[in-house]
C-alpha atoms as a printed R data frame, in Angstrom:
    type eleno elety resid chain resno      x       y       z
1   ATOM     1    CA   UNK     A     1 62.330 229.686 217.565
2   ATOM     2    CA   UNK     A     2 65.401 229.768 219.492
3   ATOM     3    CA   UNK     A     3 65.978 226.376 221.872
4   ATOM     4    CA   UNK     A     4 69.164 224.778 223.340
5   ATOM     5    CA   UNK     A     5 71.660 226.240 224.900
6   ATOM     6    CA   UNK     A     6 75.215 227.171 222.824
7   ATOM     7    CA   UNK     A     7 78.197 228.163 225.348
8   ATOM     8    CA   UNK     A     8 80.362 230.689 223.914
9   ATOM     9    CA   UNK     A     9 82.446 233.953 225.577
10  ATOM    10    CA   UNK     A    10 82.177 237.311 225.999
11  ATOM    11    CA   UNK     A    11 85.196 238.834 224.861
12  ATOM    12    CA   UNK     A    12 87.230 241.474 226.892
13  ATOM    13    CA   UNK     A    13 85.497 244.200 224.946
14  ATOM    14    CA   UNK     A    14 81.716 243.591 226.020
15  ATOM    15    CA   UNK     A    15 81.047 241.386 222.599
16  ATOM    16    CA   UNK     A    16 79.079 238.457 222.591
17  ATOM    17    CA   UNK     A    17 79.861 235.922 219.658
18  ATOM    18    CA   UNK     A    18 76.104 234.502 218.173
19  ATOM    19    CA   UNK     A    19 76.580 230.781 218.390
20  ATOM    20    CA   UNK     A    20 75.907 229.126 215.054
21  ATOM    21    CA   UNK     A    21 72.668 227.797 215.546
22  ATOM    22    CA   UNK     A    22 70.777 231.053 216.804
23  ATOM    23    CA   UNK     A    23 72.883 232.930 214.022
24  ATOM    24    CA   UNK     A    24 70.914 230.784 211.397
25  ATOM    25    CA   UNK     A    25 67.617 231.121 213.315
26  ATOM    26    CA   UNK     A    26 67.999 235.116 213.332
27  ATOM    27    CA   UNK     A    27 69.098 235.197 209.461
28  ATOM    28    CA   UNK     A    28 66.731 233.313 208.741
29  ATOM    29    CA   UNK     A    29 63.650 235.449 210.676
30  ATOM    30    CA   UNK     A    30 65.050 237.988 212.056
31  ATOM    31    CA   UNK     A    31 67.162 241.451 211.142
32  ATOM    32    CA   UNK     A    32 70.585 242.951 212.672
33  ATOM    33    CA   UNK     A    33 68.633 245.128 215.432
34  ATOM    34    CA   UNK     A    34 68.486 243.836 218.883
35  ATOM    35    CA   UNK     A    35 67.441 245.269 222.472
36  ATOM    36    CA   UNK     A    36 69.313 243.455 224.914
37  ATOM    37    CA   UNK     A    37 67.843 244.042 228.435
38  ATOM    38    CA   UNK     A    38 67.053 242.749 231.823
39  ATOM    39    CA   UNK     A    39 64.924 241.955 234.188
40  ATOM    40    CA   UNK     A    40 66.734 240.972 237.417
41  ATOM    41    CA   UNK     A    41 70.396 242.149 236.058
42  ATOM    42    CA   UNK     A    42 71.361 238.849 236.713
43  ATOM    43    CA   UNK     A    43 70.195 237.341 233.073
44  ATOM    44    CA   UNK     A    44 70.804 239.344 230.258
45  ATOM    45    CA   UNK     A    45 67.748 238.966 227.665
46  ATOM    46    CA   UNK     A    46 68.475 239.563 224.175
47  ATOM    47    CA   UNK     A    47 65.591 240.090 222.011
48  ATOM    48    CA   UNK     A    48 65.309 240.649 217.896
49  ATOM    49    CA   UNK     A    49 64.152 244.061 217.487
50  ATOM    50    CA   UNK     A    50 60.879 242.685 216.164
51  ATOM    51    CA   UNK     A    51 59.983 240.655 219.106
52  ATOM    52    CA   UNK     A    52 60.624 243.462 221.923
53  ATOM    53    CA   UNK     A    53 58.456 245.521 219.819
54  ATOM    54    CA   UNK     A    54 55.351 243.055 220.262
55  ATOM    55    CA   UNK     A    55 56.399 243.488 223.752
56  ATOM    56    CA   UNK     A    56 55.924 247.415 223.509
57  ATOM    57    CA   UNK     A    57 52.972 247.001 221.736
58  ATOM    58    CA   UNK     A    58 51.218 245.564 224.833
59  ATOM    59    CA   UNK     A    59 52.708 247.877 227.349
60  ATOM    60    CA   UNK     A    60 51.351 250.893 224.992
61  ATOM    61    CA   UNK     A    61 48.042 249.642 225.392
62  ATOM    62    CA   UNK     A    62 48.073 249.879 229.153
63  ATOM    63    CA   UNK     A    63 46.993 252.628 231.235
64  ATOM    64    CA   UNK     A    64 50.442 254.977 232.007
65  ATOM    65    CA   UNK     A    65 49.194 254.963 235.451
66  ATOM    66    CA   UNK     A    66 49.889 251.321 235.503
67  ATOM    67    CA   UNK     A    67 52.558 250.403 238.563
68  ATOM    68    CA   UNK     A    68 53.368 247.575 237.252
69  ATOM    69    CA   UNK     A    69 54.136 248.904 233.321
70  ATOM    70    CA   UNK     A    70 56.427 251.419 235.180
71  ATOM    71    CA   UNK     A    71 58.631 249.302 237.225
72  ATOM    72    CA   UNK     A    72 58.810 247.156 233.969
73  ATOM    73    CA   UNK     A    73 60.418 249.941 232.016
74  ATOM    74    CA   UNK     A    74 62.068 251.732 234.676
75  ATOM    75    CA   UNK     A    75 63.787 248.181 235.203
76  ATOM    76    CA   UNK     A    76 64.040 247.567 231.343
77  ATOM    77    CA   UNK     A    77 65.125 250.536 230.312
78  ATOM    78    CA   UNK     A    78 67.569 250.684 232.961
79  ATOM    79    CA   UNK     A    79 69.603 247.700 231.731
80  ATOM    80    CA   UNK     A    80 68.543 248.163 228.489
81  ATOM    81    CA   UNK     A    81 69.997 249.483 224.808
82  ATOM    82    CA   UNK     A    82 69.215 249.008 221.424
83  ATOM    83    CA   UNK     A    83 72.383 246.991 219.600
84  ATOM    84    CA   UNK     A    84 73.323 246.096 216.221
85  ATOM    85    CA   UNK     A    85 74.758 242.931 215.198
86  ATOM    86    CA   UNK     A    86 78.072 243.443 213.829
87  ATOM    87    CA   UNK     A    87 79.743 241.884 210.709
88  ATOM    88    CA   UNK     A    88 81.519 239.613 212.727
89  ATOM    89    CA   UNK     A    89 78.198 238.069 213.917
90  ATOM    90    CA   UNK     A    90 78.821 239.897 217.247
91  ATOM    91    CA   UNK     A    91 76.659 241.941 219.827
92  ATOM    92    CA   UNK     A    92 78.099 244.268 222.242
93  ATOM    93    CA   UNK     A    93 76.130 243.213 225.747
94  ATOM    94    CA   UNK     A    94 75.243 247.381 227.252
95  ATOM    95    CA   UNK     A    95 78.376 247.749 229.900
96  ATOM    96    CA   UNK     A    96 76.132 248.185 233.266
97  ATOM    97    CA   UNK     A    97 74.287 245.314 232.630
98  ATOM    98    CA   UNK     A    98 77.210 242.911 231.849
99  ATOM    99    CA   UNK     A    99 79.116 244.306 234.983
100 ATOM   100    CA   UNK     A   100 76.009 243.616 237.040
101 ATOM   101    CA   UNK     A   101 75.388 240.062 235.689
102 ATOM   102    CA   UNK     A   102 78.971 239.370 235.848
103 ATOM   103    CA   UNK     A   103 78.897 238.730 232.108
104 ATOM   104    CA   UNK     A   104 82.608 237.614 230.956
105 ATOM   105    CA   UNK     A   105 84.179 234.783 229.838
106 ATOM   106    CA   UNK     A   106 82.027 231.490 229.436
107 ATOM   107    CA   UNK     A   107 78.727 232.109 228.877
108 ATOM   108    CA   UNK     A   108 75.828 230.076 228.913
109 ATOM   109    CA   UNK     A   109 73.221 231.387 225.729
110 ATOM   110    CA   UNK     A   110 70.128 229.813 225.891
111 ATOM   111    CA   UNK     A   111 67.164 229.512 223.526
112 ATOM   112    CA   UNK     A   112 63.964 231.396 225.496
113 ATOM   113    CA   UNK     A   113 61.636 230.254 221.946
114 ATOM   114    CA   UNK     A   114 61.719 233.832 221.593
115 ATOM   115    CA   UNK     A   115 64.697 235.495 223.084
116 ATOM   116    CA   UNK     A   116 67.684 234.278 224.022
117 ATOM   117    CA   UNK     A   117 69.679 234.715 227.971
118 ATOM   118    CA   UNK     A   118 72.924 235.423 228.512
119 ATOM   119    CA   UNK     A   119 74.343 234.046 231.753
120 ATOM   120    CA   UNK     A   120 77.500 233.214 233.110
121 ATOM   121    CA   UNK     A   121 78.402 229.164 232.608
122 ATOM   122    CA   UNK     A   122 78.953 228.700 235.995
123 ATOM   123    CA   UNK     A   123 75.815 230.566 237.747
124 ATOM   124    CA   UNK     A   124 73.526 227.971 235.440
125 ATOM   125    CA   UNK     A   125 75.300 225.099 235.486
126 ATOM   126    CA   UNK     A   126 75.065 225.741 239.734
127 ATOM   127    CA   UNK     A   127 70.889 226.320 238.802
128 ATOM   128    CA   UNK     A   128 70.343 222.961 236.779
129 ATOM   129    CA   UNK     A   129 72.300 220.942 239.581
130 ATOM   130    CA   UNK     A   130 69.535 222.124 241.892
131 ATOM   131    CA   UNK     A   131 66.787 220.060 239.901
132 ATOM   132    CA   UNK     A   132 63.039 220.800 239.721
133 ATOM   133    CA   UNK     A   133 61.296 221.494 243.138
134 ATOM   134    CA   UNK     A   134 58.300 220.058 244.095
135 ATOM   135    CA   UNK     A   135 56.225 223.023 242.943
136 ATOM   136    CA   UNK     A   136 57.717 223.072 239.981
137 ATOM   137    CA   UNK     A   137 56.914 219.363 239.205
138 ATOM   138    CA   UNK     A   138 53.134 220.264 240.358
139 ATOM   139    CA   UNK     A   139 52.967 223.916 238.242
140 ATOM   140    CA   UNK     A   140 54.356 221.529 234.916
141 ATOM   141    CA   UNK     A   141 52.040 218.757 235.933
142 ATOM   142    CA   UNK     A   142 48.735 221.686 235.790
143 ATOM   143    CA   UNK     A   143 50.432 222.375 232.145
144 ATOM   144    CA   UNK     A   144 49.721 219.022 231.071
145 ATOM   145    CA   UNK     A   145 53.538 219.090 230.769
């Protein structure tokens, strides 16, 4: 599982440098293949191959008339590409979506238990100053969290 978060940078060229900790998790579990996506193309997600394909798995079981199913892979697709980690331990974050979530410099990359997020240092550090809302407090409370 992937938890914590491990600032790093995104080089000039597009790369992201795995931090050490989600390097050992992915060795350890995972392969070299990645789909690095988005949802909002504010965050990027970055998935193990193996994990967005349990993902497809239960979008190819819906109806292809399904809205919702659509906008998720028009949106996915959209941002998304299929990346290989390279020797250097390095994955090259798709150009459109790192332009669109401003992704350069210090980055914040965040365990997601089964993805990791790519965002910019600043744009989360700005999020956890906000705190939890009320709602939020109430939704974790009806989690028994």
């Amino acid at each position: 599982m992937f938890r914590g978060n491990n600032p790093t940078r995104v080089d000039e060229k597009g790369r992201l440098k795995v931090p050490a900790d989600f390097k050992r998790v992915i060795d350890e579990k995972y392969g070299q293949k990645f789909y690095i996506t988005s949802m909002d193309g504010k965050v990027a997600q970055v998935y193990p191959f193996e994990e967005w394909e349990q993902i497809e798995a239960k979008l190819a079981a819906l109806s292809n008339f399904n809205p919702s199913k659509k906008r998720f892979l028009t949106v996915t697709n959209y941002y998304g590409q299929v990346v290989e980690m390279d020797a250097q331990g390095r994955l090259l974050i798709p150009q459109l979506l790192r332009e669109s979530a401003q992704l350069k410099g210090d980055v914040a990359v965040m365990g997601y238990l089964n993805h990791l997020e790519v965002r910019g240092l600043d744009a989360v550090k700005a999020e956890v100053e906000q705190g939890f809302t009320a709602d939020d407090e109430k939704a974790l409370n009806d989690l028994g969290i």
